[in-house]
C-alpha positions as semicolon CSV with decimal commas, in nm:
position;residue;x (nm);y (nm);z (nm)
1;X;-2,799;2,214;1,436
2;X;-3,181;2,325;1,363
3;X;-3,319;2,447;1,065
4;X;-3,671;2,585;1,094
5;X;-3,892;2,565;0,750
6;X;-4,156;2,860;0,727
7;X;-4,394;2,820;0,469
8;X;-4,718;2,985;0,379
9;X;-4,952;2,792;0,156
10;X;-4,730;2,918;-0,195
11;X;-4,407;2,850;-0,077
12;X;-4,155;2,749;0,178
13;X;-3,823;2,863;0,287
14;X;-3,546;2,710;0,497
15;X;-3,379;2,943;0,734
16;X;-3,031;2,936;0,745
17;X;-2,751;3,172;0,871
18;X;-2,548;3,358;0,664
19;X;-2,248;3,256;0,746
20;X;-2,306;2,942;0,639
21;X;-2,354;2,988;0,300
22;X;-2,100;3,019;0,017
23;X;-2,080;3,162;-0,330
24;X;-2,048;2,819;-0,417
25;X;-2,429;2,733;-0,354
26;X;-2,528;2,991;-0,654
27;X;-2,843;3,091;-0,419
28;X;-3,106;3,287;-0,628
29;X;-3,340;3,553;-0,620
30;X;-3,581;3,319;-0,521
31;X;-3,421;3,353;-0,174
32;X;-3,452;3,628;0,061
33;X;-3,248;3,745;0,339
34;X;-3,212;3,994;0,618
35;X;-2,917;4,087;0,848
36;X;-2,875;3,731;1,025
37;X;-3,014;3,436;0,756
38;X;-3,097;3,365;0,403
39;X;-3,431;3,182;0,383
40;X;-3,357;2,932;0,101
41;X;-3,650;2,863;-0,118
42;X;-3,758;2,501;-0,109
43;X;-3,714;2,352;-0,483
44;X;-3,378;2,421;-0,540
45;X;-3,176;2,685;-0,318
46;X;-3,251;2,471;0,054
47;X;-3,138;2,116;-0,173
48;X;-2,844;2,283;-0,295
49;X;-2,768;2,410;0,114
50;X;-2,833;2,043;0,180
51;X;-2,648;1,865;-0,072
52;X;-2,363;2,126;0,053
53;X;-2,370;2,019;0,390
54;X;-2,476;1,647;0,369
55;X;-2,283;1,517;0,034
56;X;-2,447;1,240;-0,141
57;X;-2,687;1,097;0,096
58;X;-3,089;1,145;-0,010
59;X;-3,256;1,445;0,067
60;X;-3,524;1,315;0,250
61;X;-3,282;1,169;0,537
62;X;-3,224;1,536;0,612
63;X;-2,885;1,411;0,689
64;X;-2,786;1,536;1,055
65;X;-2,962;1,788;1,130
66;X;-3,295;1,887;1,209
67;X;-3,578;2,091;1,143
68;X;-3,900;2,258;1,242
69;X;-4,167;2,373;1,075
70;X;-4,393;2,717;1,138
71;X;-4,630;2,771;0,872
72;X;-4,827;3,143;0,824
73;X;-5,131;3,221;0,632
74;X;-4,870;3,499;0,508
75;X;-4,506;3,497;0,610
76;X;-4,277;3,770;0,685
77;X;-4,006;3,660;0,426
78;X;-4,195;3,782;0,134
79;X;-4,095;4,118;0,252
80;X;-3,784;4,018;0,277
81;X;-3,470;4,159;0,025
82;X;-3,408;3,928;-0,224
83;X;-3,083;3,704;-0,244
């Protein structure tokens, strides 16, 4: 599977679909979503998708998946409902 990071130069967000998040996680506000994904904010909502999905191995192995990054001088997810 590939996650795709979009960031603008305040924050980034990891794009995940909906489906695969649970109640569980505790996502926050911080978040956003629309009818398809939740785009976890980076300092704690996309670690707690990752710890979810990898277990105990260190973040920065990214475990097995992988991602892309697309970075905007002012993304679309800030428009975006909140979690």
């Amino acid at each position: 599977m590939t996650y795709t990071f979009y960031s603008d130069p305040g924050h980034a967000w990891l794009r995940v679909p909906l489906s695969e998040i649970t109640a569980e996680m505790g996502i926050s506000a911080y978040s956003y979503r629309d009818n398809k994904y939740a785009y976890l904010e980076e300092d704690c909502d996309a670690y707690k998708f990752i710890r979810t999905v990898c277990g105990n191995v260190s973040v920065s192995t990214w475990c097995t998946f992988h991602t892309k990054h697309v970075r905007h001088e002012r993304t679309f997810i800030r428009e975006l409902s909140s979690y």
